[in-house]
C-alpha positions, 0 to 999 in steps of 0.5 A, a space after each residue: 484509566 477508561 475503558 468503554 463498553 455496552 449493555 443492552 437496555 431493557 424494561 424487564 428484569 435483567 439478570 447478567 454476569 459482569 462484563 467481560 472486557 477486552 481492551 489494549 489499554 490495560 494490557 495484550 490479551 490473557 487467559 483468566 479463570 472467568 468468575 461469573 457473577 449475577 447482576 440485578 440492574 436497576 435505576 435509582 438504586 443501591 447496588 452492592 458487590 463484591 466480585 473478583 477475577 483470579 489467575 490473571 497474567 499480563 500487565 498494563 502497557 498505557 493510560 490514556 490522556 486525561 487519566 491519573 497515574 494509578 487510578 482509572 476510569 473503564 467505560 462500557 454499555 450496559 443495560 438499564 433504564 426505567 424501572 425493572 426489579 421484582 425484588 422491591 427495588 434492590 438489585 445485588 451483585 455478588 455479596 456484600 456493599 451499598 453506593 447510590 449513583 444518582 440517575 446511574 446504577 452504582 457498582 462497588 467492587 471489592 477488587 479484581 482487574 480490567 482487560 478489555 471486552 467481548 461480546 457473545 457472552 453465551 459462548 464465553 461462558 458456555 464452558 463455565 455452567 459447573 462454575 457455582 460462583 455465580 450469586 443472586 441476594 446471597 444465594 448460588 444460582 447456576 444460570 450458564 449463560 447470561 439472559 435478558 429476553 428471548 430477543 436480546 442478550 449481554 454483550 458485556 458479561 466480564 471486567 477481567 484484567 492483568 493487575 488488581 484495582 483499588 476501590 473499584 466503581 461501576 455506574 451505568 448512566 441510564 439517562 444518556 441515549 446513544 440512539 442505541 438500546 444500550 446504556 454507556 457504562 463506566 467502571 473507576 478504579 485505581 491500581 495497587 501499583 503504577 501504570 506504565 509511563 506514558 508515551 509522548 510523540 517521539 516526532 516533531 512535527 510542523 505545518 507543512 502545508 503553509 510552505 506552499 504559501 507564497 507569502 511564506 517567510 521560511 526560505 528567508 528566514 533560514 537565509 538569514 540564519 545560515 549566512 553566518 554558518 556558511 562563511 565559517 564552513 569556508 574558513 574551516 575547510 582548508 584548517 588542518 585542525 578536524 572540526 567539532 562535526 556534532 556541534 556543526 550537525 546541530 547548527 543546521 539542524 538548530 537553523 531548519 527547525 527555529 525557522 520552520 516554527 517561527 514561519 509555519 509553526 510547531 503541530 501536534 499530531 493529528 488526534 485519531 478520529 473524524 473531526 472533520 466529518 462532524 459540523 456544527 448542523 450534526 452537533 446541533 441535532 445531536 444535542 436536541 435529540 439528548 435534550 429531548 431524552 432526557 425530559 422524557 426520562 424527567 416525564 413528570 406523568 405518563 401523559 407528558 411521557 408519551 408526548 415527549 416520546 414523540 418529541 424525542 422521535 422525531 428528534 432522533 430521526 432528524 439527526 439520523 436524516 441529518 447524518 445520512 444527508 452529511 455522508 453523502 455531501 461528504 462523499 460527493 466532494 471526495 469523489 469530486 477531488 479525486 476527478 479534478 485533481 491531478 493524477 498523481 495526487 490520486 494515486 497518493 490518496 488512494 494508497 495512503 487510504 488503502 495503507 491505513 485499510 490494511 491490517 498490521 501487526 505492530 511489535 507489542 508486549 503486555 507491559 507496555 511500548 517501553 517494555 517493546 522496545 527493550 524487548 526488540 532492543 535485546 534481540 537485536 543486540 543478539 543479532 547484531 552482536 556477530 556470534 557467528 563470526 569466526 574467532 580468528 578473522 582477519 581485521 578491517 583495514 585501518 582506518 586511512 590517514 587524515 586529512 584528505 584532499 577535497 580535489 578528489 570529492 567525487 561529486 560538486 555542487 550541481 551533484 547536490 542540488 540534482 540528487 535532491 531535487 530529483 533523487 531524494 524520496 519524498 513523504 518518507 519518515 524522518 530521522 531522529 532530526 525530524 526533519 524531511 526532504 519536503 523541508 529542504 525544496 523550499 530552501 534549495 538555493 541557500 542549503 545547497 552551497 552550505 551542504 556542498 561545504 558540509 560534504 566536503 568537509 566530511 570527505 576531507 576528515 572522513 567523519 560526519 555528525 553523530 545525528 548523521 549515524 543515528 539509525 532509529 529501527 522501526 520492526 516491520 512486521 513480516 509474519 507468523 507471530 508478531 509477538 515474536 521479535 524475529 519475525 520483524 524486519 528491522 528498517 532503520 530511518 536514518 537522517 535525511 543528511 545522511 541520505 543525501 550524502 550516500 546518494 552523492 556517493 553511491 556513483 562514484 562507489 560503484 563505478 570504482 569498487 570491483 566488479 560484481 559477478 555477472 549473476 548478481 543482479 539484484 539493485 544493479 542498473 539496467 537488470 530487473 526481477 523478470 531479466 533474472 528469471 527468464 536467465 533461470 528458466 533458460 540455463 535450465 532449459 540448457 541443463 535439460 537439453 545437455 543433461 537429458 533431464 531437468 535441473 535440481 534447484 534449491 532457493 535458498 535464504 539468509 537468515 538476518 541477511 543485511 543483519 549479520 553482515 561481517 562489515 570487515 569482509 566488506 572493507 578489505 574488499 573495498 581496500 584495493 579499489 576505492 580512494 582513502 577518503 571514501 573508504 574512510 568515510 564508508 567506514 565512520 558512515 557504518 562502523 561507528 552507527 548507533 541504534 535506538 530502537 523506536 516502538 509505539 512511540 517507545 524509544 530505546 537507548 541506542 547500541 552500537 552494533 558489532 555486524 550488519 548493513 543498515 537496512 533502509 541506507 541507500 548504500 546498504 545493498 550495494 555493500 551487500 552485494 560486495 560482501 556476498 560477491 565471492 559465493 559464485 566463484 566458490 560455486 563454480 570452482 572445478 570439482 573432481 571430474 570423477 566424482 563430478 564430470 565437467 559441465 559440458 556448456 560454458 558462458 564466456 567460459 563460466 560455469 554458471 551453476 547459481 544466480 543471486 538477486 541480492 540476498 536471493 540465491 539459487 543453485 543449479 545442478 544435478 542429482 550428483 552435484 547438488 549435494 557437494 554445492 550445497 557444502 560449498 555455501 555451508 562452508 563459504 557462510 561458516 567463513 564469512 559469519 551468516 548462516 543460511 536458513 534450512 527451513 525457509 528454503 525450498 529444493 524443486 526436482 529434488 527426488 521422484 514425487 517431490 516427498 518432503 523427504 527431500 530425497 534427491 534421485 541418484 543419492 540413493 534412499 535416505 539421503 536428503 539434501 540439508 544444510 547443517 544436518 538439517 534437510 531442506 523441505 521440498 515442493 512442486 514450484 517455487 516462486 522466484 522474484 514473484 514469477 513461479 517456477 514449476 519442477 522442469 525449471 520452467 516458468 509456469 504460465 497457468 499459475 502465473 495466470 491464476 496468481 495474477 487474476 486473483 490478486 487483480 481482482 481481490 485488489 478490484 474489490 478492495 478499491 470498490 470499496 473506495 469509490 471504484 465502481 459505478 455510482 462512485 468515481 467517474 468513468 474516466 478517472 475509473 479507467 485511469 485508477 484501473 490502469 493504475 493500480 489493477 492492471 499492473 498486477 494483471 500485468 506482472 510477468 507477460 513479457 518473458 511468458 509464453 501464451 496459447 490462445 487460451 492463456 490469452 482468453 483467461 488474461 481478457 476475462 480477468 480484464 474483462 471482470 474487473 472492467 465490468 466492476 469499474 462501470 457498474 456492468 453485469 457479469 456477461 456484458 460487454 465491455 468493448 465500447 468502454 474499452 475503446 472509450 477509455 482507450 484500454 487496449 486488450 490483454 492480447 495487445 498488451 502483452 504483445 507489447 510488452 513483449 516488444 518493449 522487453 526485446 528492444 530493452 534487451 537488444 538496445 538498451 542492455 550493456 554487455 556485462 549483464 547475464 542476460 547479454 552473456 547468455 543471448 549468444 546461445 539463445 538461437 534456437 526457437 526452442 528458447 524463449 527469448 529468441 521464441 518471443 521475438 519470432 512470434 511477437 507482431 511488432 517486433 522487427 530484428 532489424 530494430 535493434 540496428 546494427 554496428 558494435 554500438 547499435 547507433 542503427 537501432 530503433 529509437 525509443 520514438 520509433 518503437 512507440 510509432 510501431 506501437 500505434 500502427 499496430 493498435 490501429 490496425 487492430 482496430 481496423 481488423 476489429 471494425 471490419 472483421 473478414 466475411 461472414 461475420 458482421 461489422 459490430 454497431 455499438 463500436 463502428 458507432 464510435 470515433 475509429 481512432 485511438 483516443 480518449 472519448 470526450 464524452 468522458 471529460 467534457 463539462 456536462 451535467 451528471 445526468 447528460 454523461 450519463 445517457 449519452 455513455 448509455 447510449 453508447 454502450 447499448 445501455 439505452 434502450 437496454 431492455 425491450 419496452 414499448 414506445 409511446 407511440 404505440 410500437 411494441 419494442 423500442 429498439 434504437 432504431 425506432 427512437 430515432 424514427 419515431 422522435 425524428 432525430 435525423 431532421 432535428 439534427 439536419 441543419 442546412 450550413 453543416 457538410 454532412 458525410 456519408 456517416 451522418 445516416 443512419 444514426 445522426 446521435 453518434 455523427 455529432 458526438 463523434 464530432 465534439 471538440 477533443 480538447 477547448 478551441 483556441 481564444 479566435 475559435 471560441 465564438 465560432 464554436 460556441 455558435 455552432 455547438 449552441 443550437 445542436 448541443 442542446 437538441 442532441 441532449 433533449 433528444 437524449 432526454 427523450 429516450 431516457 424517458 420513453 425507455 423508463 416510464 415509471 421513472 420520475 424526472 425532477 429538477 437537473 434531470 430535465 434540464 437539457 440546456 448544456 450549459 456546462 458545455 456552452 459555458 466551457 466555450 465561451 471565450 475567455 482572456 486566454 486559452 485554457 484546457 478542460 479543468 482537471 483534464 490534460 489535452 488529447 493527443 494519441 502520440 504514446 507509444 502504445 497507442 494511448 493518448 498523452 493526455 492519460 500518462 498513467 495509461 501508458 505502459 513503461 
């Protein structure tokens, strides 16, 4: 067993307690009575011991490669080196015992345990300085805390553990330097029983980059290897005897992975660490600099001491100098990739980056992954075992008849190869198969016929394989304790067959299972989280316009929602509606599942589980939706008009007191009829076998002042609203599908603000970290990843919200702020010119159109069935906020949404996009020619007046060129006043370009100049470079004419970078003013090609933004 700490070094006598460690390795973190001890440490020496630690609790949970079962090695860093006793050089710890350790200190143990390490060893033992345990050479000292100088302490002062040690050993290797003040240390020990089994990698894992290969042999490797499979699918198909499926399961599977390891070959996993930083330059340094310290410790006199010290110094500064130099190489390629390569691949990098950032709280036990994963499998099986179910339930339907028919299998060939082409998710963690859908593309053509066979076969015997129906549970952490199994999600990877045949029958399930309530809209097409909560913020404007005052609302959850599913409920529902063979196969697909539970490696034998959905199946929410379908029509039954009186407005003759969104519920009523709805969702769980959860859901406008009493006004004082005589807390909002909703039912727009800025701007900070910021990644690909990542969050809920201009200003100064972060701007500039760069339209322009989108959607795009339709017919007046919006917004028309009982009159999605622009462009218009008295602004007339990217941004250029000539634009350069060579007080931009001529230089007598070429010829010719690489018969001309301005313009450019910063030194690149980046870019080549790394511009988007950008627009 190893376990690594560190001491700190020193010339002085040290006096110390035994280090205090505190690692994962030997177990979860416990409670010890801590035992201080005083240590001595001297090189050369025999240093005895004895020492203990008591009242440990835990247990080891792991050994770590290269370590012996019941033995084990703890490392760590103490202090050491030189020669420091004042004792005659013998140094004692705790009673009794002599080991000599060569250049080391030698520690021996009489017993005690390790657990893991600490550091700020006062205030560990500031609590202890009574404990009279403590020993120097036999006699107690009472020394609270543990002290080296005034300048430094222990950072180590305990070993402390779960289980007792064998023939413990500690040695400090005093001859090592880590270019530190501290020494390594180790401590040897075995245990007085076994450690826990160690864990291999559950995965089998293959080099799947070679797939992209062209001289790849897999894909004809399996078509080898599957022809014979096929050819015996087709001859079972039409057999009237039911085929061994596991044993056909695990020819595909067999075939998939012997031709993936005889093509790519088989991996390990990836070890921890970064390999790829170090090279063999570092390794080089590394080992000089060690060499060099160690003949110093050899020194034989002091003058060959103070030589070699030297030696040593220099060594460790070139290693450091050699570290520093790698970081930054290693940075600029990192930001190098992240500019040239796609955007998605960027995107992906970056969450996987921040995913690997982000703290996690993975289910453990202090006895190790196996002792997880039965832990986790125990409680599961209580969930899972139906304890809530009702005796006396009905019985599932029987399972049907076999075999059936192949000639109603819902879906063909074509089916297949679409869904997993273009529906099967890729980079998703593989089932207990191994095998992923990256795997399958390759082999497309040969897999597809084989599949389709497979799948009918299933459809036919209504059976699958056993790996098929394999669900490996992972617990997600969700929060509070995470050494509590309940607050894990349990997600369930299941095979990616499996996957694939769901998806091939989810459309025809859907279209043949009875209809969902209109309320239900969770996982159903065409309705999203904002759709349902802009029907509750109108139902309850309704409710206060009938009722005279707002609604109670009562959020409700589920308690182990998809977990507790009484699966019989489901197929008698089902039983009326879907054919034999896919009720069937539904039925063997869930009923006859098992569960392995898979913890750190850990995996648990499999169960069966008697409820539930499998959480992660394709099919599991619409099952869910069926299963909880009959919770409206129980709500909205009549109640007795006299305790109750009618509600006095219906839609489509519904009463809709209650929207769902899955498992996501909420009831809408009054004071009076709250407390008898909340009855009906206790009996209608006690029927079905779920139970709500009290304590997580929350009731708004529930009594006067919100009190956590829950009292609710009408019920009189002391009666709550609860559930199973538990009251349901209260509060003054709520947050439904992300959107919050304040006590009058209303979405609440100042805490949808402030929510939506914080979390933008803690997620701008957060990529700063990552090269969003000036001197990291581009200015362009900056605004690309803001557009991507940032502005979404800004974004989330604008289009069903209601702005007053001063919501609008705290939506720009949100933006504002985290463009200012992108571009490296102070906390008050302006940021007008980089938006127009970028082309990033405003937040006023953005949430106008979102706006628009969402109306058009809901007028064109909608079918009728949905609550939103249902309810639009009473949404006329201008108090509502739909029919509010579509007044109010500038680009929405009515006429758009066309007319005639098909809408084949309304506006296409082209049209909506051409409206977009027109209006983004008389923005523009309005923002270069502002209405008297207020003046033209001269930084942004400046610019191209058209919605686009800049080139600027992309062109090839070198660094330094991008960079003063996007200062110069943005009014960075001149930036401060300063004097000019010439003997002027103030450099203003108006004075460089007098005083360096510019308008002569760039006066050329073959160029038809505008009116726009004066005052300011620098902006006329960059308003003028090519916006993407001229065609092949182009190129000469271009490269001609751009040759004798492009290298002017940048001399010019170089000038007054110089002039406005005299005390600069310029060297190498950053005097070179040639372009020939540019001109290289323009010389013509065998055919056309587009700037590396950067599509074409165009400004044909729907919103203004230029189809070169996609991640620009907005969807």
């Amino acid at each position: 067993m190893l376990v690594a700490g560190i001491e700190p070094a020193s010339t002085r006598p040290q006096r110390d307690v035994l280090p205090l460690y505190y690692t994962s390795a030997f177990g979860e973190p416990t409670l010890v009575k801590q035992c201080r001890r005083r240590i001595v440490h001297h090189d050369d020496a025999n240093v005895s011991s004895s020492a203990s630690a008591s009242d440990v609790v835990g247990a080891p949970v792991g050994v770590p490669d290269g370590a012996a079962a019941g033995s084990g090695v703890v490392s760590g860093v103490v202090s050491g080196g030189g020669s420091f006793d004042d004792s005659g050089g013998s140094g004692v710890l705790g009673a009794s015992g002599v080991s000599g350790r060569g250049p080391g200190i030698g520690v021996s143990l009489d017993g005690g345990a390790v657990s893991g390490v600490t550091a700020d060893n006062s205030d560990l033992l500031s609590d202890s300085s009574d404990d009279s345990d403590c020993t120097d050479d036999g006699e107690p000292v009472n020394d609270p805390m543990s002290y080296i100088s005034y300048a430094a302490g222990s950072i180590i002062d305990l070993f402390i553990g779960t289980h007792g040690l064998l023939h413990p050993s500690l040695i400090v290797h005093s001859n090592m330097s880590i270019n530190s003040d501290h020494h390594p240390v180790s401590l040897s020990f075995a245990f007085d029983s076994p450690p826990p089994v160690r864990v291999d990698h559950p995965r089998w894992m293959w080099n799947l980059s070679k797939l992209e290969d062209p001289s790849c042999s897999y894909a004809p490797l399996f078509a080898n290897r599957i022809a014979p499979f096929h050819d015996d699918l087709v001859s079972l198909l039409p057999s009237t005897a039911c085929p061994d499926f596991d044993a056909l399961g695990n020819t595909l599977t067999d075939c998939i992975h012997s031709s993936l390891t005889e093509s790519v070959g088989r991996r390990l996993p990836k070890p921890p660490g970064n390999a790829w930083f170090w090279t063999s330059d570092l390794q080089a340094a590394f080992d000089l600099r060690e060499h060099l310290h160690t003949r110093w410790l050899r020194s034989p006199n002091p003058f060959e001491q103070c030589k070699r010290w030297g030696e040593y110094l220099a060594a460790k500064k070139a290693f450091q100098k050699a570290i520093r130099r790698r970081r930054r190489q290693s940075w600029k390629q990192f930001c190098t990739k992240m500019a040239t390569q796609p955007l998605g691949d960027t995107t992906g990098t970056l969450k996987r980056i921040i995913r690997g950032r982000s703290l996690s709280a993975p289910f453990s036990h202090p006895e190790g992954p196996v002792a997880a994963a039965s832990t986790m499998a125990q409680h599961l099986r209580g969930i899972y075992a139906g304890d809530s179910l009702l005796p006396n339930r009905p019985n599932a339907p029987p399972t049907p008849l076999m075999p059936h028919s192949v000639d109603e299998c819902p879906f063909d060939a074509d089916d297949v190869d679409y869904y997993l082409r273009k529906r099967l998710a890729r980079r998703r963690a593989p089932g207990g198969d191994h095998i992923r859908a990256e795997m399958l593309l390759p082999i497309r053509e040969s897999l597809v016929p084989v599949l389709y066979l497979l799948f009918q076969l299933c459809w036919r015997w209504s059976r699958t394989p056993a790996s098929w129906r394999l669900a490996q549970v992972v617990p997600i952490y969700k929060k509070g304790d995470p050494l509590d199994p309940g607050n894990h999600r349990p997600i369930s990877l299941t095979s990616v067959f499996r996957k694939l045949l769901e998806r091939c029958l989810y459309d025809p399930l859907v279209s043949s299972a009875p209809a969902l309530d209109v309320v239900q809209g969770g996982f159903r097409e065409r309705r999203g989280a904002p759709d349902q909560a802009l029907c509750l913020h109108e139902l309850c404007l309704h409710h206060t316009l009938d009722y005279g005052s707002p609604p109670v609302l009562a959020f409700l959850d589920i308690k182990s929602a998809y977990d507790t599913v009484d699966r019989a409920v489901i197929w008698r529902a089902l039983e009326t509606y879907v054919s034999d063979a896919m009720l069937g196969l539904l039925q063997h697909l869930f009923d006859e599942v098992s569960v392995q539970v898979l913890v750190s490696g850990a995996v648990f034998d499999g169960f069966w589980p008697g409820t539930g959905v499998l959480q992660g199946s394709i099919l599991s929410p619409f099952l869910y939706s069926v299963y909880i379908n009959s919770l409206p029509a129980v709500l909205r039954a009549p109640f007795n008009p006299r305790v109750v009186e009618r509600p006095p407005r219906l839609y489509n003759g519904l009463w809709i007191n209650s929207l769902m969104y899955a498992d996501d519920v909420v009831l809408i009523g009054t004071a009076e009829s709250m407390p008898l709805l909340l009855a009906r969702v206790e009996a209608h769980s006690v029927s079905l076998g779920y139970r709500w959860n009290p304590l997580k859901s929350v009731v708004l406008n529930a009594g006067v002042g919100g009190g956590a009493t829950g009292v609710s006004p009408g019920l009189g004082a002391g009666v709550s609203l609860s559930l199973y005589g538990q009251a349901i807390p209260t509060a003054h909002s709520f947050t439904y599908l992300g959107l919050p909703f304040n006590v009058k039912g209303s979405l609440d727009t100042d805490l949808l603000l402030t929510r939506n800025s914080q979390s933008a701007l803690g997620a701008m900070r957060g990529l700063q970290s990552l090269g969003l910021h000036s001197a990291g990644f581009s200015k362009l690909l900056s605004a690309k990843l803001y557009a991507a990542f940032i502005r979404p969050k800004l974004e989330f809920g604008l289009s069903i919200s209601w702005f007053l201009k001063r919501h609008l200003k705290l939506l720009e100064k949100a933006q504002n702020q985290c463009l200012r972060l992108a571009f490296g701007g102070h906390r008050t500039s302006s940021v007008v010119v980089f938006r127009h760069l970028t082309n990033l339209p405003t937040m006023e322009e953005r949430v106008d159109i979102l706006t628009s989108k969402m109306l058009w959607r809901v007028h064109t795009q909608l079918p009728g069935d949905t609550l939103l339709m249902v309810l639009a017919p009473s949404l006329v007046s201008f108090k509502h906020r739909l029919n509010k919006l579509a007044v109010k917004n500038p680009i929405w028309d009515p006429t758009f949404a066309g007319g005639g009982a098909d809408n084949s009159l309304a506006l296409d999605r082209r049209g909506l996009a051409d409206k977009i622009k027109v209006y983004r462009l008389d923005s523009l218009q309005c923002r270069l020619h502002p209405a008297p008295p207020v003046s033209p602004p001269v930084l942004l007339s400046a610019c191209r007046p058209s919605l686009m990217v800049d080139p600027i941004l992309y062109l090839p250029m070198s660094v330094f060129d991008r960079s003063r000539i996007l200062r110069w634009r943005m009014g960075w350069l001149p930036a401060r006043p300063v004097p000019c060579r010439c003997g002027a007080p103030h450099a203003s931009r108006n004075h460089l370009l007098e005083c360096l001529g510019v308008a002569s230089k760039l006066l050329f007598t073959d160029d038809p100049l505008g009116a726009d070429y004066l005052p300011n010829p620098l902006d006329f010719w960059l308003n003028r470079l090519p916006r993407m690489q001229p065609s092949a018969s182009k190129l000469v001309s271009s490269r001609s004419f751009w040759s004798v301005r492009w290298p002017v313009m940048l001399q010019i450019f170089l000038d007054i970078d110089m002039i406005c910063h005299p005390d600069a030194e310029f060297t190498g690149k950053a005097l070179d003013s040639s372009g020939s980046a540019f001109l290289d870019w323009l010389t013509p080549v065998s055919s056309t090609t587009s700037v590396s790394g950067t599509p074409p511009i165009s400004s044909s988007d729907s919103a203004g933004i230029t189809a070169a950008i996609p991640h620009l627009l907005s969807h």
